[in-house]
NUMIKOL-545167 format. One line per field, with one value per residue (C-alpha): residue in one letter; y, x negated, z. Coordinates in nm, 3 decimals, always signed. Layout:
REM NUMIKOL-545167
resn: [A ...]
py: [Y ...]
px: [X ...]
pz: [Z ...]
REM end
This chain:
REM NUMIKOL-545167
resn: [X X X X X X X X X X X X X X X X X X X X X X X X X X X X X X X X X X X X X X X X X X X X X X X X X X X X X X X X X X X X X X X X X X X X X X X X X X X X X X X X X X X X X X X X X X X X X X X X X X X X X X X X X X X X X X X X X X X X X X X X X X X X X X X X X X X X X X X X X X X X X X X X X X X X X X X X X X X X X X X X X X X X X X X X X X X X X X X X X X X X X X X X X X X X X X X X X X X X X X X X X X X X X X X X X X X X X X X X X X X X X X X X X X X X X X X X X X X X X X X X X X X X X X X X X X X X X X X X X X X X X X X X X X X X X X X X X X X X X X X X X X X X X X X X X X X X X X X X X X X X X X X X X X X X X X X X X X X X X X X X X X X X X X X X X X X X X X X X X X X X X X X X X X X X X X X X X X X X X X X X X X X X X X X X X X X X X X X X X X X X X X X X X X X X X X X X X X X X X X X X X X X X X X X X X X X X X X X X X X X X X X X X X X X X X X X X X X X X X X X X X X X X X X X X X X X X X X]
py: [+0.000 +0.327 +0.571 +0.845 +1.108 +0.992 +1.037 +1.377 +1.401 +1.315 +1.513 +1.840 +1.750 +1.712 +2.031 +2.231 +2.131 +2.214 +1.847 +1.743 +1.354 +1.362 +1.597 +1.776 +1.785 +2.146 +2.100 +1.925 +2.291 +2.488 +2.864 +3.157 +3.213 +3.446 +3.192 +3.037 +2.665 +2.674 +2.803 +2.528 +2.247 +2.426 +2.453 +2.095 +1.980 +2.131 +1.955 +1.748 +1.384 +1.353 +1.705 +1.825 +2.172 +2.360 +2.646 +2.912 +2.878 +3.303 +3.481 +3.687 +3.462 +3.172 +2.967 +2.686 +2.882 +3.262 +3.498 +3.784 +4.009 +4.006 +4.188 +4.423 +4.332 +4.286 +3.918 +3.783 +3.482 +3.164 +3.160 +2.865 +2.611 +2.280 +2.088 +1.740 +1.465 +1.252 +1.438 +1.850 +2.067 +2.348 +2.472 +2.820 +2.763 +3.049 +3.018 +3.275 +3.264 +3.229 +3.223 +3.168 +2.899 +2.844 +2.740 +2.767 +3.052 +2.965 +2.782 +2.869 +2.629 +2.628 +2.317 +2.176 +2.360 +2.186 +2.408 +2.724 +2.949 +3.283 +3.403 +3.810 +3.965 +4.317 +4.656 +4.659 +4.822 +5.082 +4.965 +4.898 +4.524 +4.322 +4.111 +3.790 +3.733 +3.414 +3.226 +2.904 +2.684 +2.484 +2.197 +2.065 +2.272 +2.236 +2.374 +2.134 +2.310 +2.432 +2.811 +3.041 +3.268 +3.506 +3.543 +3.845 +3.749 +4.011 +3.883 +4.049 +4.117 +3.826 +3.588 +3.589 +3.629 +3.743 +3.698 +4.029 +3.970 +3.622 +3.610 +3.454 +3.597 +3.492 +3.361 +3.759 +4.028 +4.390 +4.520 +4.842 +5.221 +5.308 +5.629 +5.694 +5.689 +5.465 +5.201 +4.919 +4.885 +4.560 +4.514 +4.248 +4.031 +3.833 +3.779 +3.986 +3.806 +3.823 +3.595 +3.932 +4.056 +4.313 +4.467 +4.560 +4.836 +4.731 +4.890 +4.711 +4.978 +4.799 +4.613 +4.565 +4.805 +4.845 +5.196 +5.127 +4.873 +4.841 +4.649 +4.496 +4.500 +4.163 +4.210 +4.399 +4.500 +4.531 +4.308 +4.083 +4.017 +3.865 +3.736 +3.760 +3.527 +3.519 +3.728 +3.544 +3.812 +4.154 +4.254 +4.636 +4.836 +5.226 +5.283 +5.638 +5.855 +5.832 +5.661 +5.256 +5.060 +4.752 +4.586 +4.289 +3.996 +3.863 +3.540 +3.499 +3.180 +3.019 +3.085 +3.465 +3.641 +4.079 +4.333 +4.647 +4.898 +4.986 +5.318 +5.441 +5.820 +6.037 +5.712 +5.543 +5.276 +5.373 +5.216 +5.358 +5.161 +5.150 +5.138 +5.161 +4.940 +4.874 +4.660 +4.375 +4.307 +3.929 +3.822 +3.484 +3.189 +3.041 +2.630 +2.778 +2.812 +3.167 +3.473 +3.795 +4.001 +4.349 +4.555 +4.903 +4.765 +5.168 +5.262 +5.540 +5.502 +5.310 +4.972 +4.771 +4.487 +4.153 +3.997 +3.634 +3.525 +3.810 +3.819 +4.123 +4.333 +4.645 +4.387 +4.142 +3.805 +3.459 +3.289 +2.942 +2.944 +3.191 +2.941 +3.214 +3.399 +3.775 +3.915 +4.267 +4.464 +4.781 +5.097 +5.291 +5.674 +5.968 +5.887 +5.582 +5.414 +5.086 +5.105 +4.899 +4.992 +4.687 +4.400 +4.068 +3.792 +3.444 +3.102 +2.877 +2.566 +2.723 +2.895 +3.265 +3.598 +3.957 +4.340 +4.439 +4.794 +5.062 +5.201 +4.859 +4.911 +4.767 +4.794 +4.536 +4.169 +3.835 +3.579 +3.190 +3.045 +2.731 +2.641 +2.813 +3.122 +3.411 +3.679 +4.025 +4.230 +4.586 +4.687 +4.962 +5.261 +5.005 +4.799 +4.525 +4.334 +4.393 +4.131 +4.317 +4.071 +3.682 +3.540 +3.218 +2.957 +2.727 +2.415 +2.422 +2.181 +2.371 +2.658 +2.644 +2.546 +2.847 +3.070 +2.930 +3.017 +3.350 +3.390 +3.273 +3.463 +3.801 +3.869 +4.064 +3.859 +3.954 +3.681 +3.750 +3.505 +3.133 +2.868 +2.494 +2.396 +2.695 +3.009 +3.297 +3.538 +3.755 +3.782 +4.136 +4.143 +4.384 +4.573 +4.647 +4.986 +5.121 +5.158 +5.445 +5.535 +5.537 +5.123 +5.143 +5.365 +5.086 +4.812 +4.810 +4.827 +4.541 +4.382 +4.316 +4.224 +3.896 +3.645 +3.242 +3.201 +3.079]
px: [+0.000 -0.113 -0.190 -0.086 -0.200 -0.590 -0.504 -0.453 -0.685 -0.916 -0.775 -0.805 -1.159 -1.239 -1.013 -1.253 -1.575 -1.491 -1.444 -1.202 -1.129 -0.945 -1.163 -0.973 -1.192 -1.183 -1.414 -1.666 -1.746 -1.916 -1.810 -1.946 -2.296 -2.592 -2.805 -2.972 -3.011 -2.639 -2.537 -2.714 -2.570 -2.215 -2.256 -2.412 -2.007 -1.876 -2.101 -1.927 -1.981 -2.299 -2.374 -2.700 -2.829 -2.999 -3.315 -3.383 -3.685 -3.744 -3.625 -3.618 -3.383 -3.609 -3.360 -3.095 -2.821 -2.778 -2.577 -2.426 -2.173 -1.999 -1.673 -1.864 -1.596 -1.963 -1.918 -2.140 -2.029 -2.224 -2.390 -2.499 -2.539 -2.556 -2.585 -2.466 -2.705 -2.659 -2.542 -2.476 -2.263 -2.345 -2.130 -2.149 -1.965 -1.909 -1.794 -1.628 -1.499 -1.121 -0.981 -1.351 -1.386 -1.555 -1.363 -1.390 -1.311 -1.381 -1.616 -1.709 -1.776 -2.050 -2.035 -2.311 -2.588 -2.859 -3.120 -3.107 -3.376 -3.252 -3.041 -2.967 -2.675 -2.665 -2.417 -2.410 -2.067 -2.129 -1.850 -2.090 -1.991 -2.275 -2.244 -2.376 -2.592 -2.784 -2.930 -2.892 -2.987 -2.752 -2.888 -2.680 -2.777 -3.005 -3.314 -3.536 -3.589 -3.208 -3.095 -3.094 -2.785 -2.770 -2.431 -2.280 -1.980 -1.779 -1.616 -1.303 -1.193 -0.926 -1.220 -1.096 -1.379 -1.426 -1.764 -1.870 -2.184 -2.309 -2.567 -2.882 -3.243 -3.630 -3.620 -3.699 -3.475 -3.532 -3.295 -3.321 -3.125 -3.309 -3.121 -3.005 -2.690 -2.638 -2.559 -2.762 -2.850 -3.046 -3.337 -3.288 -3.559 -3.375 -3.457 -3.252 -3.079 -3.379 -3.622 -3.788 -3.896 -3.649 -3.576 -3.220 -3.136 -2.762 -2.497 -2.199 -1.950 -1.630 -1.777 -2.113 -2.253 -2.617 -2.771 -3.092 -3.297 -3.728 -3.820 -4.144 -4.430 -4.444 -4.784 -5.064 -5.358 -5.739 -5.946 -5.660 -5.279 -5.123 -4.736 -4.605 -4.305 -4.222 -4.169 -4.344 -4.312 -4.154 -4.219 -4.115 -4.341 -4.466 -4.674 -4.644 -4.602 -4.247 -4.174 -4.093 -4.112 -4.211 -4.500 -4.437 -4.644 -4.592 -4.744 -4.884 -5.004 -4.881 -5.243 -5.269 -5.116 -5.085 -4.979 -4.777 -4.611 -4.214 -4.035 -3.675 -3.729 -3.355 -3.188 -3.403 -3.698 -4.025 -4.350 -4.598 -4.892 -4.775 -5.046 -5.325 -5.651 -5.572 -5.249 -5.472 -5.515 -5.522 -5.322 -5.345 -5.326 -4.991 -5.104 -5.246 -5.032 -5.175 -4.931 -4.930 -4.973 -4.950 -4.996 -5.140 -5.482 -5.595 -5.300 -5.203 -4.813 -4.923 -4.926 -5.215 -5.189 -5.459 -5.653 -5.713 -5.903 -6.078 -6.513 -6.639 -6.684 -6.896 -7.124 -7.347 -7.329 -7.469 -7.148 -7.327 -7.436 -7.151 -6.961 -6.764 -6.430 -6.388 -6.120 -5.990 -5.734 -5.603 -5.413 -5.223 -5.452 -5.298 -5.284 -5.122 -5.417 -5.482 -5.842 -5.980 -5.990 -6.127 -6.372 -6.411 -6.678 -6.539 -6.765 -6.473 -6.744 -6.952 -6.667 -6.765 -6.718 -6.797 -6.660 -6.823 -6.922 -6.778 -7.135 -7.194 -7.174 -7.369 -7.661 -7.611 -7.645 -7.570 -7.702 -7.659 -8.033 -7.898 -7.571 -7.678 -7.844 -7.678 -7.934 -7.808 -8.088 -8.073 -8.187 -8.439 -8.494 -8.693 -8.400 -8.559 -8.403 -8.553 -8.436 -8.323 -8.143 -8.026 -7.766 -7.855 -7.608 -7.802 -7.703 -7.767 -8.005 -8.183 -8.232 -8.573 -8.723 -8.567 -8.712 -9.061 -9.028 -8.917 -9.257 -9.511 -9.317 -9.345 -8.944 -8.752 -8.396 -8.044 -7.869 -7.503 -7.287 -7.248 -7.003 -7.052 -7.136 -7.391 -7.561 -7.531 -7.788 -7.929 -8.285 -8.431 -8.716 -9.022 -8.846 -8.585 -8.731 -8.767 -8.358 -8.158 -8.059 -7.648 -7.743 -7.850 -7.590 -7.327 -7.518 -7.448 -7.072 -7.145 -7.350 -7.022 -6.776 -6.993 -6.775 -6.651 -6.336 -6.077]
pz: [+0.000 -0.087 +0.192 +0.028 +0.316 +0.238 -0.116 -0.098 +0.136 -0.168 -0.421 -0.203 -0.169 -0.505 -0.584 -0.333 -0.491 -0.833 -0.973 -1.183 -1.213 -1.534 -1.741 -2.063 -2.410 -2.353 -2.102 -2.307 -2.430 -2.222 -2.096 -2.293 -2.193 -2.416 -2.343 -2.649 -2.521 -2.373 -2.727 -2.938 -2.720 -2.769 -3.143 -3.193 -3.054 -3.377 -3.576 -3.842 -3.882 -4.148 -4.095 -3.959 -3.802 -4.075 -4.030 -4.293 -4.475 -4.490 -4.240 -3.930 -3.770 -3.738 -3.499 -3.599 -3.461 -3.361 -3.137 -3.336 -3.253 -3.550 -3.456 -3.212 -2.918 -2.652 -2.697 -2.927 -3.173 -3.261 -3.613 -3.738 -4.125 -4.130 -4.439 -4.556 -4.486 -4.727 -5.083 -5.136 -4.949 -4.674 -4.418 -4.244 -3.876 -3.681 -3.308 -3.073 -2.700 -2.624 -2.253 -2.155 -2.406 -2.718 -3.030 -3.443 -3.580 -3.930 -4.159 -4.508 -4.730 -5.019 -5.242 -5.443 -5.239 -5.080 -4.945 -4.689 -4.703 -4.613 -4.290 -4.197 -4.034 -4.171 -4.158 -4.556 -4.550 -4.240 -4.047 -3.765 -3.837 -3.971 -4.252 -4.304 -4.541 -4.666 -4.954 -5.085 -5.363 -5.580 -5.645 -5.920 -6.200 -6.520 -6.366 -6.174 -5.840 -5.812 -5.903 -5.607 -5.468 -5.207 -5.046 -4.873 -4.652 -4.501 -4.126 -4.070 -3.682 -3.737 -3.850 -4.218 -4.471 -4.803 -5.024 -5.220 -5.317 -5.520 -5.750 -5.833 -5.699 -5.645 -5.247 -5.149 -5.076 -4.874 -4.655 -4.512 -4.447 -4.729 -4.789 -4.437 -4.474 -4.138 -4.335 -4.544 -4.840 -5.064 -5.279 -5.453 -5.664 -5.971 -6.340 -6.606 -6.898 -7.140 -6.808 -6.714 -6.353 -6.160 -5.858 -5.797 -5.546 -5.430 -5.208 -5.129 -4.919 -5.052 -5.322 -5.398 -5.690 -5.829 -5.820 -5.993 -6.074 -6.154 -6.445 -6.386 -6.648 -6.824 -6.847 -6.697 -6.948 -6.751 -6.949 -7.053 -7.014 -6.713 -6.740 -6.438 -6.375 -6.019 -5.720 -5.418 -5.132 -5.029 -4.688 -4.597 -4.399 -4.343 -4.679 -4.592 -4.315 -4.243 -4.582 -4.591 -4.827 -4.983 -5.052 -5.358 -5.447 -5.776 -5.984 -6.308 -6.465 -6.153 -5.989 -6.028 -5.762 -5.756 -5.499 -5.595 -5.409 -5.448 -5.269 -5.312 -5.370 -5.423 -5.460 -5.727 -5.714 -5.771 -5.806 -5.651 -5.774 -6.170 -6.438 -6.179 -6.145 -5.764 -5.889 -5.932 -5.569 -5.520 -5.176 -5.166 -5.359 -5.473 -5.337 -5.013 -4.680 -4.661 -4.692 -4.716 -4.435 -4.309 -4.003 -3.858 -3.774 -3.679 -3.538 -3.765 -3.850 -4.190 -4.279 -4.440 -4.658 -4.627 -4.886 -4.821 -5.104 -5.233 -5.250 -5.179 -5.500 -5.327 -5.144 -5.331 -5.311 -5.474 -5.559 -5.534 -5.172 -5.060 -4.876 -4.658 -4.711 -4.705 -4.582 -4.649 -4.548 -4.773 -4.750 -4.992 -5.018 -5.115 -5.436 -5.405 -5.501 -5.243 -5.058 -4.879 -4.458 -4.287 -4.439 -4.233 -4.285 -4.184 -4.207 -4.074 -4.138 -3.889 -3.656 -3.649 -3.808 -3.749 -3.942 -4.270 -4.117 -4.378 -4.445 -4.664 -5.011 -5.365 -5.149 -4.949 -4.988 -4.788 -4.858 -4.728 -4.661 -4.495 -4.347 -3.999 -4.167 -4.314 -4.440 -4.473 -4.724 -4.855 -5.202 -5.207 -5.450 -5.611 -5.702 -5.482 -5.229 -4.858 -4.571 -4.283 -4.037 -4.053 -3.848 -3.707 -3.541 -3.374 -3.194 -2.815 -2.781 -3.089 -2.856 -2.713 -3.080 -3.242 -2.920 -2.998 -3.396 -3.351 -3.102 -3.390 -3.603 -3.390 -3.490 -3.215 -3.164 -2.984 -2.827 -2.930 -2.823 -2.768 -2.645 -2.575 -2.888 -3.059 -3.021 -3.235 -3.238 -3.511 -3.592 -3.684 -3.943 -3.957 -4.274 -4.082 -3.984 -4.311 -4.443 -4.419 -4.097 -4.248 -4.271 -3.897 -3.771 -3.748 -3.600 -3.270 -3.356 -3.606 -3.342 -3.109 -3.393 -3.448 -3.237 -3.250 -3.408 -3.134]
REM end
């Protein structure tokens, strides 16, 4: 027989501690938090069956799913794609919080696409709402790696949706107030009908409209013609005092790759680097996981731009024992021409690198006499080539031989640095005295910049 007086006895206790015996699915979700790991566990509920969690490939939203205020109420939605696992089809889910709980508020559906490689929620329409904006690639078409689309879907307050922008473009787009106007507008990087290079400056308000568009040169004439047939990377950065805008990386020949320099000046693109020598800048190889890169190394308000890949064209080198990599970073001048602001030396075989001091130019050579010796010479009025220093990174057991040759030798060294493995130190020769003092002026600077790569 039931004792029904302990059974409520049980009940009330449960009731008091916040149990619940006979749990409802709503509980299953958890309430509305702004935390990130609460919101992917809430998300990965909705998740259909065969569908998995999907990350963008570019973009500034490198998570699987995001909080977004989407109907700016000061509770933020959950934003997340999942694609099909097995077959095409993509899914946009978006989440908000009713009576303290979360539930679907819609899900858009893109069939035949396969890949997600762009995510941004944007005010496109300057409503103060943001937009959300992706791309995608459709994977059933002619062309072997899939045609690309990015898709602008507007989010009304009621969670109904409408898609104002689709069309096809090169994995990059810029979004910025580029006319501040409190609202945002695109830069879009597509092919026109007759397969040529353009940027597309785009405003969607109610509907999407172009304002102007760049045509790129199909080919750039120095000392012979480069197609180009692909945009690899925009990024947008301070090329100028108080002026953004956007560096661009295109390919030619599918292993050339060029920097150039757009601006939106009164409402219309402009390059800023057209027809000029410095267009040629090489960023990076298109097979290498290097990309381009930009910040304000000296703190000035403008960005630079990094060369990977590039030798050293004011300093001499012999390109069969040069086994390092130069790296430079360059600034657009005042007449938009790019220049080069900082020069690094790395020897990743040997695990060190120091500053080319700006003082450096066609006068000065390095030089790899072994693999632990770098020689750094200067060429005389003479036209001949005078030693100066050599770098030497010397095993630590190695240490007390080197110490005895530099002795018979009568050469005056500075231990730099060293870690568990090596030494650095650098070596100064007898010649040394006779250079131009501009050649000495930076070398205690120089001196410090010489350091093991971490």
């Amino acid at each position: 027989m039931i004792n029904w007086k302990n059974f409520i006895s049980v009940l009330l206790l449960f009731s008091l501690t916040g149990c619940n015996l006979f749990p409802f699915p709503t509980d299953l979700l958890q309430k509305p938090s702004n935390n990130q790991g609460d919101a992917f566990r809430v998300f990965s509920s909705f998740i259909p069956r065969d569908y998995k969690m999907l990350v963008p490939q570019q973009s500034d939203y490198t998570g699987a799913i995001n909080l977004v205020d989407l109907d700016q109420d000061s509770h933020p939605e959950i934003v997340g794609i999942v694609g099909a696992e097995n077959g095409l089809g993509l899914l946009l889910i978006i989440l908000h919080q009713k009576n303290r709980q979360w539930e679907l508020a819609t899900k858009i559906t893109i069939p035949n696409h396969d890949r997600f490689h762009y995510l941004a929620f944007r005010d496109v329409a300057g409503d103060k709402r943001p937009e959300v904006i992706i791309g995608t690639t459709n994977a059933s078409t002619a062309d072997r790696d899939g045609e690309k689309y990015l898709s602008v879907f507007r989010i009304q307050t009621d969670y109904s949706y409408s898609l104002v922008l689709k069309q096809q473009y090169l994995y990059n787009v810029a979004i910025e107030d580029w006319t501040n106007d409190k609202r945002d507008e695109m830069l879009i990087f597509t092919k026109n009908k007759e397969n040529q290079l353009i940027a597309q400056f785009i405003q969607c308000i109610q509907n999407c409209k172009q304002l102007d568009s760049y045509l790129f040169p199909t080919e750039f004439s120095s000392n012979s013609a480069l197609f180009f047939d692909n945009v690899l990377q925009a990024t947008t950065v301070n090329l100028k005092y108080h002026q953004k805008g956007v560096f661009v990386t295109l390919s030619a020949y599918d292993s050339h790759l060029y920097t150039t320099a757009l601006v939106i000046e009164n409402g219309r693109l402009k390059n800023l680097m057209a027809g000029k020598e410095a267009f040629t800048v090489q960023t990076f190889y298109r097979n290498s996981s290097l990309r381009m890169q930009t910040q304000d190394n000296n703190k000035d308000g403008i960005a630079e731009i990094k060369s990977n890949t590039s030798l050293p064209t004011d300093i001499q080198y012999d390109a069969y024992t040069f086994n390092g990599k130069m790296t430079i970073w360059y600034q657009l001048d005042k007449n938009n021409n790019l220049q080069p602001v900082k020069k690094i030396y790395t020897d990743e075989q040997q695990t060190f690198e120091f500053d080319i001091p700006p003082t450096w130019d066609q006068h000065i050579q390095l030089t790899e006499l072994s693999p632990n010796q770098l020689q750094i010479s200067y060429r005389n009025k003479a036209k001949k080539w005078i030693p100066l220093y050599t770098l030497h990174h010397i095993p630590i057991n190695k240490w007390s031989d080197f110490q005895a040759l530099m002795k018979k030798r009568e050469e005056s060294y500075t231990l730099l640095n060293k870690n568990q493995n090596k030494i650095l130190v650098l070596s100064i020769t007898k010649e040394s005295s006779h250079i131009p003092e501009k050649y000495k002026a930076n070398l205690q600077k120089w001196e410090k910049s010489i350091t093991f790569l971490k």
